[in-house]
C-alpha positions, 0 to 999 in steps of 0.5 A: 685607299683612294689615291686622292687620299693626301695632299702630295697626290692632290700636288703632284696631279696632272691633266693631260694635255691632250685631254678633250673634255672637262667632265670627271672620268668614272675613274677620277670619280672613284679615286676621289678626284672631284672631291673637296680638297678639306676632305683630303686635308682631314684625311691626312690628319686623321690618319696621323692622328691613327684615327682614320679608321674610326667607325661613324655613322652618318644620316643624310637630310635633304633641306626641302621637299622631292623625290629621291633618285641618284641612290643607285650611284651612291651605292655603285660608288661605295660598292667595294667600301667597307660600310653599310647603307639604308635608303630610302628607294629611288623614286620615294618622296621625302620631305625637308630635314627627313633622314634619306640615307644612312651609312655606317662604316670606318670613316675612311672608307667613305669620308672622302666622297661626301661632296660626290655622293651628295651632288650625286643624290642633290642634281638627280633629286632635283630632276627627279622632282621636276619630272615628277611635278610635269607628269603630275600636271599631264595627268595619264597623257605621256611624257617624255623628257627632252632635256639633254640639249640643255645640260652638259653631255657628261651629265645628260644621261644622268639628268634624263634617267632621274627624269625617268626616276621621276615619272617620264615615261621616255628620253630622248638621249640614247644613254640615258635611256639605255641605262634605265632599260628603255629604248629612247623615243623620237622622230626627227627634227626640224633640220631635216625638213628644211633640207629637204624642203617639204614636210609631206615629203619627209613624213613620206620617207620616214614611213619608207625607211624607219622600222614599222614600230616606230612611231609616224608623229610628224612636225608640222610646223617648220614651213606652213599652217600647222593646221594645213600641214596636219591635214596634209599628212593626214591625207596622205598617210591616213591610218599610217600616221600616228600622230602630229607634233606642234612646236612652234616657236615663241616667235610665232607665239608658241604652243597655244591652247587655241591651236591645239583646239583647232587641230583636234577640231579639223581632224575629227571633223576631216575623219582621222579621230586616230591622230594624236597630237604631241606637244613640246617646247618650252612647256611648264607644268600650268601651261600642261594642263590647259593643253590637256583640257584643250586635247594634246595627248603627249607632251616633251618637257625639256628646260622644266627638267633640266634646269631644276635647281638641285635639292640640297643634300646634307650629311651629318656624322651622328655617332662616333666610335659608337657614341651617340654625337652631333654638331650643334644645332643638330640632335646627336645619335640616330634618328628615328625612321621606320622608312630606311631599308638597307641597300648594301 
């Protein structure tokens, strides 16, 4: 049983002074440590009651439209319980109130995580899906999640993996990228141009020191014209650079589909067709697609992702003790679906 599986453990639970953070450990995870305190409360009872181990089924819905991802965590939390688990696969698309999961077993053997495994399927879906609807509006141009910035670091890796789950075809953050069996894509960023004062300059002790399969793509926008740094840089590294990459800021007026037009048009017309150009910055699916029809070849997509809002996951129990049950409002039983397939 889970240690946070009565109420004295809840009350005699202590956090460690020296405690640095206040993310949720793996551990406190699977000791149910970020459950609910009723989940706890309707262990104790059922347990009096002899109850606990009544078998159940549960079906979860999502309330809107997406794309599924945190099934992999799910399973990996329920990996040493007695049940067994349909889903539909990581990466799938649902639809609202359509059956994403199901999971069967005694009621004490998964009642407990009901809040962990549904914040686990509602953040990653919603990222998910935002990635999916990003890289939709990219069409077949790259591109590449930048979000950890934007999230707490106890759950960057989380967010940029579903991203990954969702169409990104890279990460940035190290463990996320890690986890999904991919190394993480990037350069350098602006801090190091302004310590070293000249952007030609960098690009130049990037393509010295950095291993040959790592893409030359250079900022050009920390310190002149974006157009005259790119034409710089082009000058100099010729066929080494792979590509440029504009970020200017709001300030400035951001990431235009006038510039990039004019970037594409001057290195064409200087000879160096080869030179890609990356965009990144605040960027959102409408304003995607006009910088592809003016020429951007790859894009990073950081706040679209990271701050999309979680998809609401909900579980019902629709048998109990092998009768088929449901709160009102709800159909009791099993619901119909052909596109479950059994994960555990």
């Amino acid at each position: 049983m889970p240690e946070f599986s009565s109420l004295e453990r809840v009350n005699t639970f202590q956090i460690d002074p020296a405690r640095r953070f206040y993310s949720a450990e793996h551990q406190e995870i699977l000791e149910g440590a970020t459950t609910d305190i009723y989940f706890v409360r309707t262990y104790e009872i059922l347990e009096k009651l002899n109850k606990a181990d009544t078998k159940v089924v549960a079906e979860i819905f999502a309330r809107k439209d997406g794309i599924l991802a945190g099934v992999d965590e799910v399973r990996n939390l329920l990996r040493d319980k007695d049940v067994e688990i349909w889903s539909l696969q990581e990466g799938d698309s649902f639809t609202a109130k359509e059956v994403v999961m199901r999971i069967s077993g005694p009621y004490n053997q998964f009642g407990l995580y009901e809040t962990v495994l549904l914040g686990m399927l509602a953040s990653s879906s919603g990222w998910a899906t935002a990635a999916r609807i990003a890289k939709a509006a990219c069409g077949d141009k790259p591109m590449y999640c930048f979000g950890a910035r934007h999230v707490h670091p106890a759950v960057a890796p989380v967010m940029e993996r579903a991203a990954l789950v969702g169409g990104a075809d890279g990460a940035s953050c190290i463990l996320a990228a890690k986890l999904a069996g991919k190394e993480p894509s990037g350069t350098v960023p602006h801090a190091i141009f302004l310590i070293v004062g000249d952007t030609l300059e960098v690009a130049q002790a990037y393509h010295k020191f950095m291993p040959r399969d790592a893409k030359r793509l250079m900022l050009v926008d920390t310190f002149k014209d974006e157009v005259e740094e790119t034409l710089r840089l082009a000058e100099k590294l010729g066929p080494a650079l792979d590509g440029i990459r504009l970020d200017t800021p709001s300030e400035r007026g951001g990431v235009t589909p006038e510039l990039v037009r004019e970037v594409r048009f001057r290195l064409d017309q200087a000879g160096y067709p080869h030179v890609k150009i990356f965009v990144s910055g605040g960027l959102y699916p409408e304003k995607i697609e006009l910088l592809v029809k003016a020429g951007a070849d790859a894009f990073g997509v950081g706040s679209f992702i990271s701050a999309a809002a979680p998809i609401d996951m909900t579980m019902d129990l629709k048998e109990v003790g092998g009768k088929a049950i449901a709160k009102r409002g709800r159909l009791p039983g099993i619901t119909p679906t052909d596109r479950l397939q059994k994960i555990k």
